[in-house]
C-alpha positions as CSV (number, residue, x, y, z in Angstrom):
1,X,10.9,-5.4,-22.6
2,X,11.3,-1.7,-22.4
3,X,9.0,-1.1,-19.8
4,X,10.9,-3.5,-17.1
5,X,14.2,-1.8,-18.7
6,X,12.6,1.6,-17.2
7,X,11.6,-0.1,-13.9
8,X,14.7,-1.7,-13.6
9,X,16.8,1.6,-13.9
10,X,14.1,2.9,-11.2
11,X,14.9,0.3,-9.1
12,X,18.0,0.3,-9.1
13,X,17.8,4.3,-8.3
14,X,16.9,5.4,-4.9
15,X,13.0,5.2,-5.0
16,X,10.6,3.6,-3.2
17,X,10.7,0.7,-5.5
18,X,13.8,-0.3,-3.5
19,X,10.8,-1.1,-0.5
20,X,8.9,-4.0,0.4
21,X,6.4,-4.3,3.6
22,X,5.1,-7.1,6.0
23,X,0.7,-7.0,4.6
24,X,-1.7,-7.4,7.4
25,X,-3.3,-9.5,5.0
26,X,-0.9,-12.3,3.2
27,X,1.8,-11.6,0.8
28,X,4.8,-8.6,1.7
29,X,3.3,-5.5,-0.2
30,X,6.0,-5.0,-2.9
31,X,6.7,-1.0,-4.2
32,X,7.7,-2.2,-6.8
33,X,4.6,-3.5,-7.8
34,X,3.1,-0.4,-8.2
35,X,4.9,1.2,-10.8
36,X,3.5,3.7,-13.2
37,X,1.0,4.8,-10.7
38,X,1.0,7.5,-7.7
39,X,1.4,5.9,-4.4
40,X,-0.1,7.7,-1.3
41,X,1.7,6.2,2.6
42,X,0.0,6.8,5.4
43,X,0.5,5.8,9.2
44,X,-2.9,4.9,10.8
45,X,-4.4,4.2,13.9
46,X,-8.0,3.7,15.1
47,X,-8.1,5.2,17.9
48,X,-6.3,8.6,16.4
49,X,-8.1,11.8,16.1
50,X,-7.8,11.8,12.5
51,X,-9.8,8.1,12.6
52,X,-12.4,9.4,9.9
53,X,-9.9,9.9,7.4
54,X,-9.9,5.7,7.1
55,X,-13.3,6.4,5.2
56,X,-11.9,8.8,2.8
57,X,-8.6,7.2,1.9
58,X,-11.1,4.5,0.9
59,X,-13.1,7.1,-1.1
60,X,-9.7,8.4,-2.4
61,X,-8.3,5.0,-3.7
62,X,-11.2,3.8,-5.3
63,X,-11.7,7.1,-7.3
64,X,-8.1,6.9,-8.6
65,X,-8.1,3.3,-8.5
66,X,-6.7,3.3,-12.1
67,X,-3.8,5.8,-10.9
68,X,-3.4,5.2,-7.1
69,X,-2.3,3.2,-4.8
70,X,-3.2,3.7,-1.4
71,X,-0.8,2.0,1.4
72,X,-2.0,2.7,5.0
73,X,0.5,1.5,7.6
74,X,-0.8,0.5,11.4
75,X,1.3,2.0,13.7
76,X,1.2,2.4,17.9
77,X,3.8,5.2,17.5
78,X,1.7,8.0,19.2
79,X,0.0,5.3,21.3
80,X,-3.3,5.5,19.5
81,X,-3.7,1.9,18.0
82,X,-4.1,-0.9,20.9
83,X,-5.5,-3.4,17.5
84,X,-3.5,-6.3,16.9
85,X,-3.4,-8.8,14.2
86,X,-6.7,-10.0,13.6
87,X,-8.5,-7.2,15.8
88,X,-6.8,-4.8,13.1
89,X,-8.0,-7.1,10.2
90,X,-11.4,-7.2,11.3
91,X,-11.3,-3.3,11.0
92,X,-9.8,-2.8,8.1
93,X,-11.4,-6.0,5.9
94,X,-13.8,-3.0,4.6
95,X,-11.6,-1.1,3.0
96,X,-9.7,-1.5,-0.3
97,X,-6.5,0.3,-0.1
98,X,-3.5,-2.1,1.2
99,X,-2.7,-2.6,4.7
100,X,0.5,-3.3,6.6
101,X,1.0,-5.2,9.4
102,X,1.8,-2.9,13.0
103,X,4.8,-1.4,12.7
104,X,6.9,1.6,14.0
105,X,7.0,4.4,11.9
106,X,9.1,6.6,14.2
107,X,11.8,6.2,17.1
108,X,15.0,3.5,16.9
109,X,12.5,0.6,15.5
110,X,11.3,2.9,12.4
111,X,11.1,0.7,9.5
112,X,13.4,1.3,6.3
113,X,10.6,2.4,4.0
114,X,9.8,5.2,6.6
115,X,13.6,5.8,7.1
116,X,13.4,6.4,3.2
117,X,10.4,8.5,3.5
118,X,11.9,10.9,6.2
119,X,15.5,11.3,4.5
120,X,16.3,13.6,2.2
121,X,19.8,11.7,1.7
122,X,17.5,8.5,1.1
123,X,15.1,9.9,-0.8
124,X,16.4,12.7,-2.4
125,X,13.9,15.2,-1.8
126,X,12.6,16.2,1.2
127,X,13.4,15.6,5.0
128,X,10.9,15.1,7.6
129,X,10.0,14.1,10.8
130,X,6.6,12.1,11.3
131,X,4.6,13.9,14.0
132,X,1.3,12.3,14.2
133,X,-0.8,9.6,13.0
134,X,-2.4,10.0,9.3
135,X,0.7,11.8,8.1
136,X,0.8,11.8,4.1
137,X,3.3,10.5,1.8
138,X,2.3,11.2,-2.0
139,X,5.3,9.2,-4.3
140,X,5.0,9.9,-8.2
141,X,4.7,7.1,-11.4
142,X,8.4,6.8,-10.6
143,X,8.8,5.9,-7.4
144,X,10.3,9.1,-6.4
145,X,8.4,11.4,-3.1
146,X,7.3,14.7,-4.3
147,X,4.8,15.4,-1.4
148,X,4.4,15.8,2.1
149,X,0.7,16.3,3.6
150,X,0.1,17.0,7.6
151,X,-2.1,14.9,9.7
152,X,-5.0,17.6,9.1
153,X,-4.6,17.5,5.6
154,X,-8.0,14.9,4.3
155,X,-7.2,12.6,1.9
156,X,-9.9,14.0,-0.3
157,X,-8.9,18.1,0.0
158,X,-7.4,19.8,-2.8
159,X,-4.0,19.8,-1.9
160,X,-3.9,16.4,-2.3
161,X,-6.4,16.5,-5.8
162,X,-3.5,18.9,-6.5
163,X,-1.0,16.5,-5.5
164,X,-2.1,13.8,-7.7
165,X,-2.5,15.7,-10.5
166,X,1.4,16.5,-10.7
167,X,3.3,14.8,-13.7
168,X,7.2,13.3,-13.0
169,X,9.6,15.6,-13.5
């Protein structure tokens, strides 16, 4: 009872929680689902220069699997993923983080959880712009963003070891 208390006041705050996606997979991938544990976004695409990093989100989720969630969101933003639908699944049926449908992370079709993302009026920390594929959003136990990582920035560096290692404030 007290725990959904807590997640309901998060929801009702301006977190991610607030956010649901389209899955490539089934069922809409629900935020809210994940509370209590980090949650790392990142926009993909297979034929990006940062392609390799697919393999170490991987790595990444299932060594925090009990902490993490890892959400990796398709995108043909920067024109570097021509997979669609079951081309995408095919490639991505390996790994074990969550997958998104395609989607726009940038431009006048940007979906709302990346409009939250890249607002500091949405999401009450940071503003950015996304400027390349494999750009890194690292969102605390409750729901709130509390990192941005570059495109160069591999999943399993120490900036982001550093990252997950932060407690809420």
């Amino acid at each position: 009872m007290i725990k959904q208390l807590i997640l309901s006041f998060f929801i009702i705050a301006n977190t991610v929680y607030n956010y649901s996606i389209s899955s490539l997979n089934g069922p809409a991938i629900n935020f809210s689902d994940f509370g209590g544990k980090k949650i790392l976004v990142v926009n993909v695409a297979s034929q990006s220069k940062y392609a390799e990093q697919l393999s170490q989100l991987d790595s990444l989720q299932q060594l925090h699997s009990d902490s993490l969630v890892v959400v990796v969101i398709p995108s043909n933003s920067f024109g570097n993923e021509p997979l669609n639908g079951d081309q995408l699944k095919l490639q991505m049926n390996k790994y074990h983080f969550k997958v998104s449908a395609k989607t726009e992370v940038t431009g006048i079709s940007q979906i709302d959880l990346y409009k939250w993302l890249t607002s500091e009026s949405s999401n009450e920390r940071f503003e950015s712009v996304v400027k390349d594929d494999f750009q890194k959003y690292l969102i605390d136990e409750t729901g709130m963003l509390i990192g941005i990582f570059r495109s160069s920035v591999k999943p399993l560096s120490e900036e982001i070891n550093r990252g997950l290692n932060t407690r809420p404030q």
